[in-house]
N, C-alpha and C positions, 0 to 999 in steps of 0.2 A: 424150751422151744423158741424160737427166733418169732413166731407171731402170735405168743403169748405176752398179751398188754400190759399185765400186770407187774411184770418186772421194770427197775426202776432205769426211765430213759430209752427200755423197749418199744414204746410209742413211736417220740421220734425216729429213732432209726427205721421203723418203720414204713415214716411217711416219707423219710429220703429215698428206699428202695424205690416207692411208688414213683416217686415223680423223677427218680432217673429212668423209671421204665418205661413210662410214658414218655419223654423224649425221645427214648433210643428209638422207640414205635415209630413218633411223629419222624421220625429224621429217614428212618426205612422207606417210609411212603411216600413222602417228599421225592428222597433221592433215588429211590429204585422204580416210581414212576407206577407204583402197583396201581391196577384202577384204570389204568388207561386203555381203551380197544384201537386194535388197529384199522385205519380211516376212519375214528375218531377222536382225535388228541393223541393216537397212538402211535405206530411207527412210521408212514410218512409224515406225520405232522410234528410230531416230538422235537426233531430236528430244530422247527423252526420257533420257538417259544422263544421271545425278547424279554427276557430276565432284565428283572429292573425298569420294567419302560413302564409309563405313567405313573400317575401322582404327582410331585414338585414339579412345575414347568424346569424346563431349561433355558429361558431364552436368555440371561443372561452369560449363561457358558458359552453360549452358541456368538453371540458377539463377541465375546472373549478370544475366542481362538477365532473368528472372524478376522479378527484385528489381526491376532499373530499372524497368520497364514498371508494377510496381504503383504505383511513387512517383512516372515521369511516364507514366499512359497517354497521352499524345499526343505524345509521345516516336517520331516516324515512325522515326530509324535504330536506335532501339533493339529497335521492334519487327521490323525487318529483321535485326537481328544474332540475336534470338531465333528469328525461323523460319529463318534459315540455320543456327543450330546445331541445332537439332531434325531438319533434313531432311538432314544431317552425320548424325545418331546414327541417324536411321531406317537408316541403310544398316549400320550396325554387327550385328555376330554377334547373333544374339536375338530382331533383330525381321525381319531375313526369312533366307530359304535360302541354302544354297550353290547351289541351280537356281535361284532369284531368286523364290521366294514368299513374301508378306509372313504371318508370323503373326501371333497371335491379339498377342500385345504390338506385334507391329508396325501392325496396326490399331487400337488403341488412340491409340499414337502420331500415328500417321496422324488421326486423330479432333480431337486435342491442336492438331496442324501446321493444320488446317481452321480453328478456333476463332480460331489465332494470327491466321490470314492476313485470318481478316473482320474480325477487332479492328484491324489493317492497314488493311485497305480502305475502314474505315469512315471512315478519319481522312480522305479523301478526298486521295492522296497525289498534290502536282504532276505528279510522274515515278514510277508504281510500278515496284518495280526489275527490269526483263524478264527477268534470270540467273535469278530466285527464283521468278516468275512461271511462266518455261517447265519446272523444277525440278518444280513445283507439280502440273504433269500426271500425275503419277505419283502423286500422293495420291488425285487424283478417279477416275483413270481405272479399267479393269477391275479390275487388280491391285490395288486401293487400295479407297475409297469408293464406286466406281462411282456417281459424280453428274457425267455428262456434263455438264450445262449447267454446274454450275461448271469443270468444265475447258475448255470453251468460253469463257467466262469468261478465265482465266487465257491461253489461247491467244492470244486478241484483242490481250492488253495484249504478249506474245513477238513475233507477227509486226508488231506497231507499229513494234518494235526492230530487226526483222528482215526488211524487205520483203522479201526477194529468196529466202528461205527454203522451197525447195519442200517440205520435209518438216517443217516447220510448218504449215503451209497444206493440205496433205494432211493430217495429224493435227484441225485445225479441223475439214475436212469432214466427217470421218469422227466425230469427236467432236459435230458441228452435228448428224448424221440420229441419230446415237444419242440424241439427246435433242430429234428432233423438231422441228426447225428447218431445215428445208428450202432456207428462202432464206439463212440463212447458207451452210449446207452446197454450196448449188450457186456462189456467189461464191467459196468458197475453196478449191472444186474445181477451177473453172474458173481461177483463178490459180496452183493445182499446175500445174495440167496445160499454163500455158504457158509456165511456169519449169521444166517439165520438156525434157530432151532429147528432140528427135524421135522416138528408136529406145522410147524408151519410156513416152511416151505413151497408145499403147494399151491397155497392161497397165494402167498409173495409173487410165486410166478406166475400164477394166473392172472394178478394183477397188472402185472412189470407186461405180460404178454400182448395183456387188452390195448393198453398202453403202446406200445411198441408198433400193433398193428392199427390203429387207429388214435395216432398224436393229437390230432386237432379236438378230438372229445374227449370235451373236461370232468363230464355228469352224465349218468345214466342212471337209471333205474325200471322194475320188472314190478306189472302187478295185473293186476285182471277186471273184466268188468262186464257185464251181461253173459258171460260166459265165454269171453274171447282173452285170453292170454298176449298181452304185448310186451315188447321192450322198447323205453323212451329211452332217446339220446337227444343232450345237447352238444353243439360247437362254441368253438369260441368264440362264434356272434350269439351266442345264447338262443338261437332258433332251435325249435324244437320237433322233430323226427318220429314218429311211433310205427312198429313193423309188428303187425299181426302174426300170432305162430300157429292161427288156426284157419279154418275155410272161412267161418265167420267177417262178416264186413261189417261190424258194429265199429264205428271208431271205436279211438280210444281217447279218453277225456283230456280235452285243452286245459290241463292244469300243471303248475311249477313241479319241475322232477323232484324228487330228492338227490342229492348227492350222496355217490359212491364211488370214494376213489381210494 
């Protein structure tokens, strides 16, 4: 028998079995993203993971292609190589959190990466490059610039690359109402929601829906207190909102919502 030890060099092969199975495992969860909930790390957020960002600073790439771009601005890969190092260093210690919020130097940065990308775009690029593009959602979006239509924008040119991407297509939507484009928003709603699996579907478009009907609320959440049932909303001045679902006139507690998007 094959894990019978006792035969000579059965051992070994043994433990080659093991630890190729143990990779093929680690590489499954990695790459199939198992473990993940959706609006948490899941399928609107998934989208946007910056692979590769922090650890080694970048600043000397960044002046590298600094220099090219002044000498050939129409230089398309060189201005590729400059905002992939910049959006490399955005993710470094400094300019956002250990809980992932960008600071006051990381939007600055961010600002910098914006400029890059339309001095890019302007060049009118055959193939803009959809790794950097989809990357890019994280500069416009809440945590970043918050300038929906550009990240609409940059979304367009990802799911080009990426037809089959339901959580690309979901981030569109949701990024289309937040900036007031409706009929984008419902096209690439409607193509989540049929690149989504059956069992969840519903939840998609209940999300996409919330969304749709009320763009400018980023967070909400529902919970209860003396016996009165509310639901907290913020906007995108972060002010906050509570609406009783009972006769009850207890407020409802002056505290941080949680996010649920």
């Amino acid at each position: 028998m094959l894990f019978d030890l006792r035969g000579r060099g059965r051992r070994r092969t043994v433990q080659v079995i093991y630890v190729g199975l143990a990779a093929l495992i680690g590489i499954g969860l990695v790459g199939f993203g198992i473990g993940g909930g959706f609006g948490s790390g899941g399928l609107l957020n998934a989208a946007n993971n910056n692979e590769g960002s922090g650890g080694a600073g970048f600043g000397s790439e960044i002046k590298k292609y600094k220099k090219v771009v002044s000498k050939q601005p129409n230089n398309v890969a060189a201005w590729e190589q400059l905002i992939n190092a910049q959006l490399h260093q955005a993710g470094n210690e400094g300019y956002v959190t250990r809980t992932g919020e960008v600071t006051s130097k990381g939007r600055a940065l961010y600002a910098e990466i914006a400029r890059s990308w339309q001095r890019y775009i302007a060049l009118n690029p055959p193939k803009p490059n959809p790794e950097i593009a989809q990357r890019m959602v994280a500069v416009f979006g809440e945590e970043g610039l918050k300038q929906p239509a550009a990240a609409v924008q940059v979304l367009q040119i990802a799911v080009a690359a990426r037809p089959t991407s339901k959580a690309l297509y979901a981030q569109l939507a949701v990024f289309a109402y937040r900036s007031h484009n409706p009929r984008v928003g419902d096209l690439a709603a409607a193509k989540a929601i049929a690149l989504t699996p059956s069992s969840e579907r519903a939840r998609l478009k209940s999300e996409l829906a919330s969304v749709r009907k009320n763009p400018n609320l980023t967070e909400s959440y529902t919970g209860s207190t003396n016996g009165t049932t509310y639901v907290g909303t913020t906007g995108a001045n972060k002010s906050f909102t509570a609406t009783s679902t009972s006769t009850s006139t207890t407020p409802a507690p002056a505290r941080s919502p949680s996010t649920s998007k």
